[in-house]
C-alpha positions as CSV (number, residue, x, y, z in Angstrom):
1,X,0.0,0.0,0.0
2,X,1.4,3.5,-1.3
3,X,1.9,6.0,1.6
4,X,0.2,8.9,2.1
5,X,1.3,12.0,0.5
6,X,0.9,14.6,3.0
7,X,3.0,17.3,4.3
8,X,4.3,15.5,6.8
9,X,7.6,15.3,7.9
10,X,6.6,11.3,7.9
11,X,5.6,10.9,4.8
12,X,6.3,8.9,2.6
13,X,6.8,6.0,4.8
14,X,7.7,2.8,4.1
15,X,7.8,0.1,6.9
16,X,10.5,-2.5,6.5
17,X,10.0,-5.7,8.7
18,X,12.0,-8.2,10.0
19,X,10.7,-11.9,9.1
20,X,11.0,-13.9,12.9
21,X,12.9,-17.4,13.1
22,X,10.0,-19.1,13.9
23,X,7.9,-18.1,11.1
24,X,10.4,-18.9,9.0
25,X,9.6,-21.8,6.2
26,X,10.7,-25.2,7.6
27,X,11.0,-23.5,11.1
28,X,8.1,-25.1,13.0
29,X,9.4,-28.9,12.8
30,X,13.3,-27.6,13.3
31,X,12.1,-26.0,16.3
32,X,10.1,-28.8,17.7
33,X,13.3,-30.9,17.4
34,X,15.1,-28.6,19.4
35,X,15.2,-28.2,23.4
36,X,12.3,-26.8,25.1
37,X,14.3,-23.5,26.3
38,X,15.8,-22.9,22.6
39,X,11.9,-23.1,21.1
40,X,10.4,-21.0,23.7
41,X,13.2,-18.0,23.1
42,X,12.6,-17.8,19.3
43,X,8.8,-18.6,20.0
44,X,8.6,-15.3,22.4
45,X,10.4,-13.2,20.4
46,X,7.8,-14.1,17.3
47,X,5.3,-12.8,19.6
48,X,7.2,-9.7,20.8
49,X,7.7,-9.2,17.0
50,X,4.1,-9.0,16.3
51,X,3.3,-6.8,19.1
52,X,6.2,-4.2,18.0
53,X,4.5,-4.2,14.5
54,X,1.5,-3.8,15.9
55,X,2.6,-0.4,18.3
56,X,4.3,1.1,15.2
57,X,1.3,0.8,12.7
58,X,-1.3,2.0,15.4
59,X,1.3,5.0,16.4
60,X,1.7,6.0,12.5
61,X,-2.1,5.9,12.3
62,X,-2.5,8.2,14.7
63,X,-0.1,10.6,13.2
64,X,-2.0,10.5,10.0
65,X,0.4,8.2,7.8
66,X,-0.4,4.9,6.3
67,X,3.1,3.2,5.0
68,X,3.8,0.8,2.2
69,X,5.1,-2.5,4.1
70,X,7.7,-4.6,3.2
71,X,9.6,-7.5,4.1
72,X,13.4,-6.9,4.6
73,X,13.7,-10.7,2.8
74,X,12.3,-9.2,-0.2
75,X,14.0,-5.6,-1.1
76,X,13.1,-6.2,-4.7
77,X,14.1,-3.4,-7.2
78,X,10.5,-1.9,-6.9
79,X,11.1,-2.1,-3.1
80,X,14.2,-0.4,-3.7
81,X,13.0,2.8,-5.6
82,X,10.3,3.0,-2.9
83,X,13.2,3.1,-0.2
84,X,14.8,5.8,-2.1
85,X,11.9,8.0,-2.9
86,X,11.0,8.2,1.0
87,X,11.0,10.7,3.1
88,X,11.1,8.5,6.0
89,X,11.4,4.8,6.8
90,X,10.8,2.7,9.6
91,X,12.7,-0.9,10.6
92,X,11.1,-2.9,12.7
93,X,13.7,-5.9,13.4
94,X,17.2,-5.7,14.8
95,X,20.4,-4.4,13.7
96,X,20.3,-6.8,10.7
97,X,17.0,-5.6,9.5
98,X,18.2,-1.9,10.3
99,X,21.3,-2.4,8.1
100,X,20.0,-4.5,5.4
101,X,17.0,-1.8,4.9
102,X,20.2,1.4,5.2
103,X,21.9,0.1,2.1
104,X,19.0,1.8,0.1
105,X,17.9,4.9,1.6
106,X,19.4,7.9,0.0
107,X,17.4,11.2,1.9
108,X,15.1,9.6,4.3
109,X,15.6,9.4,8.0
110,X,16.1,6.3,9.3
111,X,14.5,5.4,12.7
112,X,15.3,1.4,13.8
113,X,12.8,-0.3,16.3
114,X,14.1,-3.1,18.2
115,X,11.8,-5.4,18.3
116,X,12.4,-7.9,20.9
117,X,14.9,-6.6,23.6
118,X,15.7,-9.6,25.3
119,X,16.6,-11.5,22.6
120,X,18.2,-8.4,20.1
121,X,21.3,-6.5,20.8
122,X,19.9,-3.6,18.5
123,X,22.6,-1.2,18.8
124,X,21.8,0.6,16.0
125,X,18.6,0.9,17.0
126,X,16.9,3.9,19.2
127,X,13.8,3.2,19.8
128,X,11.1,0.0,21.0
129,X,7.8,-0.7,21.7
130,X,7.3,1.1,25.0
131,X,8.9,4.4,23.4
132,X,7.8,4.5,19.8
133,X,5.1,6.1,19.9
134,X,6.4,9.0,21.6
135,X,9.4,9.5,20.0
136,X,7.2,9.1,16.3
137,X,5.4,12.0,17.7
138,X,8.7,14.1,18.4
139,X,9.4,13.3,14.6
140,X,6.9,14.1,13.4
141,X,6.8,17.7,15.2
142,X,10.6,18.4,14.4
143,X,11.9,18.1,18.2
144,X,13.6,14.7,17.6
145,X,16.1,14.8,14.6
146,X,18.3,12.5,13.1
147,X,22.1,12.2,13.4
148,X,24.5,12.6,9.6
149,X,26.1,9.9,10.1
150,X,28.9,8.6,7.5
151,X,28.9,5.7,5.1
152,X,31.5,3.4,3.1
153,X,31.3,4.4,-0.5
154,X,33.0,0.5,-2.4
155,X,34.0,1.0,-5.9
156,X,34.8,-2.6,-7.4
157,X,36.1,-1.8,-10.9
158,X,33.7,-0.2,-12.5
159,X,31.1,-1.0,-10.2
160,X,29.9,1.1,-7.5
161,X,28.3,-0.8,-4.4
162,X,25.5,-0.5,-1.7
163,X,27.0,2.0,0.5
164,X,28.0,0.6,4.1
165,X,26.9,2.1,7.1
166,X,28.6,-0.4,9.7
167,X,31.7,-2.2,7.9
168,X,33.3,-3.8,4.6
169,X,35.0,-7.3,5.8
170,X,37.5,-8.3,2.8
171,X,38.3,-12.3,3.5
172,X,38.8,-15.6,1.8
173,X,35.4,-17.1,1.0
174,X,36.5,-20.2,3.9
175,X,36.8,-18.7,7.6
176,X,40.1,-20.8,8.2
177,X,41.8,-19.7,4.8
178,X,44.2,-16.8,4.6
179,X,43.2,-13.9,3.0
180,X,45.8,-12.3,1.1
181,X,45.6,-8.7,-0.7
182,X,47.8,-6.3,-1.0
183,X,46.4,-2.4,0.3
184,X,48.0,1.1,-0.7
185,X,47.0,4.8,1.7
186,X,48.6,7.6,-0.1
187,X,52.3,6.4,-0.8
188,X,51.8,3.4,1.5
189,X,51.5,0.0,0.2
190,X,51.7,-3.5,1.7
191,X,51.2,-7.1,1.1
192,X,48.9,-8.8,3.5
193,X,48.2,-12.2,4.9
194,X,45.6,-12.1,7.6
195,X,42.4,-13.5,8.3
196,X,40.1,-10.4,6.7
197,X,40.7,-6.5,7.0
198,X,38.1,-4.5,8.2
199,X,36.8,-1.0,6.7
200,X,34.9,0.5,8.9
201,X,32.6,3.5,9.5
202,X,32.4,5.2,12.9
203,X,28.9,3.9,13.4
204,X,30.5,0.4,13.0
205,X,33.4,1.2,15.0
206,X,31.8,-0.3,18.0
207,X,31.0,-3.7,15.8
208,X,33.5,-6.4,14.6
209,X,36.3,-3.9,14.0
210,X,36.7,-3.1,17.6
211,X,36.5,-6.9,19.1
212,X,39.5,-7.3,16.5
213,X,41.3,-4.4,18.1
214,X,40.0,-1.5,16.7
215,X,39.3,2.2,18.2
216,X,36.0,3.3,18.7
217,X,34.9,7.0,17.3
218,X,32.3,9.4,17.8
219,X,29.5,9.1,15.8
220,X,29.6,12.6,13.8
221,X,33.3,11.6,12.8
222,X,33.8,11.9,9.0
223,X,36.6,9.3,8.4
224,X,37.0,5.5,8.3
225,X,39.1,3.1,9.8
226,X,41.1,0.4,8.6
227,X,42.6,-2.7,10.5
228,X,43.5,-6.2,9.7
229,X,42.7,-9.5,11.5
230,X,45.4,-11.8,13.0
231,X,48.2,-10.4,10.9
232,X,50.9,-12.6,10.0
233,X,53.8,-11.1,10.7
234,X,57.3,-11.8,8.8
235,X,60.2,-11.7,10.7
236,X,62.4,-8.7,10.1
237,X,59.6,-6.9,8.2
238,X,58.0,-3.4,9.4
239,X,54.4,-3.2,9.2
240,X,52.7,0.7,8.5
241,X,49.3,-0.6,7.4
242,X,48.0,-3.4,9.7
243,X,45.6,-0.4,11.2
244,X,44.8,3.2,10.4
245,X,42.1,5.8,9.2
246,X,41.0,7.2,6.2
247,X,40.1,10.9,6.4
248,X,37.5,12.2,4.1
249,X,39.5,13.7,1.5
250,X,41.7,9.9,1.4
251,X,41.0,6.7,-0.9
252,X,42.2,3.1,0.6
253,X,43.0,0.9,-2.2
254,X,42.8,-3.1,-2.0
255,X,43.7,-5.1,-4.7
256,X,42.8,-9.2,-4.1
257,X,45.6,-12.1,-4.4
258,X,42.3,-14.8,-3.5
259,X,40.8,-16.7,-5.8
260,X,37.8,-17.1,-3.7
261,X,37.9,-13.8,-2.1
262,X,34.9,-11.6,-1.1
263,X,33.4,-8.3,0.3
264,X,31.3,-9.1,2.7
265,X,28.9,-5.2,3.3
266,X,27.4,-5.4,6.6
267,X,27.3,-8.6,7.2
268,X,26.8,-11.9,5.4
269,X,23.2,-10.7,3.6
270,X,25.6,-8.3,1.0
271,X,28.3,-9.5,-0.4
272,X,30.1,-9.7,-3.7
273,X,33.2,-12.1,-5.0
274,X,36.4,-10.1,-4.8
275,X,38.8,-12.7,-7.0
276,X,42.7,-13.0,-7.9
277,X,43.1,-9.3,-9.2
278,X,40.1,-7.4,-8.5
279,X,40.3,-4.0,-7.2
280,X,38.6,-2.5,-4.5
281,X,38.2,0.9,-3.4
282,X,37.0,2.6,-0.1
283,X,36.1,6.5,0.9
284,X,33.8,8.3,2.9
285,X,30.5,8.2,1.0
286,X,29.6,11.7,0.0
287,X,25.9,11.3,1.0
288,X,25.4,10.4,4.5
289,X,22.9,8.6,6.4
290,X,20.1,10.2,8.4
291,X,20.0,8.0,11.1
292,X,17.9,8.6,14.5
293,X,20.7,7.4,16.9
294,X,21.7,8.1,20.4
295,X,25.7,10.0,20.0
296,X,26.6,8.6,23.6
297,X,26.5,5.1,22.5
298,X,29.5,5.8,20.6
299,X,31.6,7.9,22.8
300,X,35.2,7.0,22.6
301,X,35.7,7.5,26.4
C-alpha cells in the first residue's frame, strides 16, 4: 500500500520488517526438534515481534500516515526505488534488518525499532515498543532529529556498491583460509596475509572492527578506519598498514591475491566475490545517512 502524500515530515513512509525465526519456512518442525528453552526464546520473540508491528502501525495511524510495508527478505528493485523515494522509513527488526534496509535509503531518515529486547542486541537501533510512539510524535513535530552519520562508499572496478553504514569485511570465502591482498593509503603499500581486514565506518566502529582491536569513534566523525585481523607477521619486516584511518578527503586501495575472495557489506546478507586481481576501493560516502541514533552510545571515552 502507497503512503500517504501529506505534508508531513513522515511521509512517505515505508515500513521495512524483519521476518522472525519461527515463522520462517521449515522452522516449525526444526524448532520442535530442538530443546524446550531454545523453542520458547525464538517462540517469544515471534510474539514480541508481532506486538512491536502492531505499536508502530497504530502510532503511525494516529499521526496520519499509512506506509507501504515490506519485508526486509524481499527488497526487490520496486522495493528499492520506494526506499529511495521516501521521506522517512521505519525498521522494525534488529540491527540486521536496520542495516539490510540502510543500504538503500538515500534522503530519508532512518529510525530502527528493536523489536524484541531480550533476545536483540539492537545497537543501531533507538527506539522499542514502550517508546515509539512517543518519540514518532517528536518526529513528526521536528523536536527529535536525526544524526549525519557517514557511510562506506565501495567501488569494485567499474562498479559502485551499496554503501556501508557499519563495515566492509575483505576475506577468503573459507573462515580458516588466509586472505591475502595487497592495500596502498597515499604512498603506502603492503602485502597482506591475515584473516580479513576490516573498513569501517564510525557507526560500526563499536561492531567487529573493535573486538579485533579496533578504536572506537564518535559518531559525527567523518573518516573510516582500517585494521587487519590476525596479521601474519614476517620476521624482520615493518608493518605501516595493519591499522589506520581514512580521512575524508583519502581513498584506501585493495587489490585481491584470492581466488575465492569476497566483500562481505554489513554482514553476510551483502556480499560480492572479490577474486585474484580485483580491485577495491573505499572513501567516505559523500551522501550520508540520516539515522535517528543516540551519539553517547558511541563515545570513545
Amino acid at each position: 500500500m502507497e503512503s500517504l502524500q501529506t505534508d508531513s515530515l513522515l511521509s512517505p513512509c515505508v515500513l521495512v520488517v524483519k521476518t522472525p525465526v519461527a515463522s520462517r519456512k521449515g522452522m516449525a518442525g526444526r524448532l520442535a526438534r530442538t530443546g524446550q528453552r531454545l523453542a520458547g526464546q525464538v517462540e517469544e520473540a515471534a510474539r514480541e515481534q508481532e506486538l512491536t508491528l502492531t505499536a508502530v502501525q497504530e502510532a503511525l495511524a494516529r499521526l496520519g500516515v499509512t506506509p507501504m510495508m515490506l519485508s526486509v527478505d524481499a527488497l526487490d528493485a520496486q522495493a528499492r526505488r520506494a526506499l529511495a523515494r521516501a521521506r522517512f522509513v521505519v525498521t522494525v527488526g534488529g540491527d540486521g534488518t536496520l542495516l539490510a534496509t540502510s543500504h538503500w535509503v538515500t534522503g530519508a531518515g532512518l529510525l530502527g525499532v528493536n523489536s524484541a529486547p531480550q533476545s536483540s542486541v539492537g545497537y543501531l537501533t533507538s527506539t522499542r515498543r514502550a517508546t515509539v510512539a512517543r518519540d514518532l510524535a517528536r518526529i513528526a513535530k521536528g523536536t527529535l532529529l536525526p544524526q549525519a552519520v557517514s557511510r562506506v562508499e565501495v567501488e569494485l572496478g567499474d562498479k559502485r556498491l551499496p554503501p556501508a553504514l557499519n563495515d566492509v569485511l575483505i576475506a577468503h570465502e573459507q573462515p580458516a583460509a588466509t586472505s591475502r591482498y595487497r592495500l596502498r593509503l597515499g604512498r603506502r603499500a603492503e602485502e597482506h596475509r591475515s584473516s580479513g581486514l576490516w573498513v569501517a565506518t564510525p557507526t560500526g566502529s563499536t561492531a567487529g572492527i573493535r573486538s579485533a582491536g579496533g578504536q572506537p569513534m564518535s559518531l559525527g566523525e567523518h573518516r573510516l578506519q582500517f585494521r587487519a585481523r590476525e596479521l601474519y607477521r614476517v620476521k624482520g619486516r615493518g608493518i605501516a598498514l595493519e591499522s589506520g584511518f581514512v580521512q575524508e578527503n583519502q581513498m584506501l586501495e585493495v587489490e585481491s591475491a584470492m581466488e575465492a575472495g569476497w566483500l562481505f557489506i554489513d554482514g553476510a546478507r551483502l556480499a560480492t566475490r572479490f577474486p585474484f586481481g580485483a580491485r577495491a576501493t573505499f572513501r567516505v560516502a559523500e551522501q550520508p545517512l540520516l539515522l535517528f541514533a543516540d551519539p553517547a552510545r558511541w563515545s570513545p571515552g
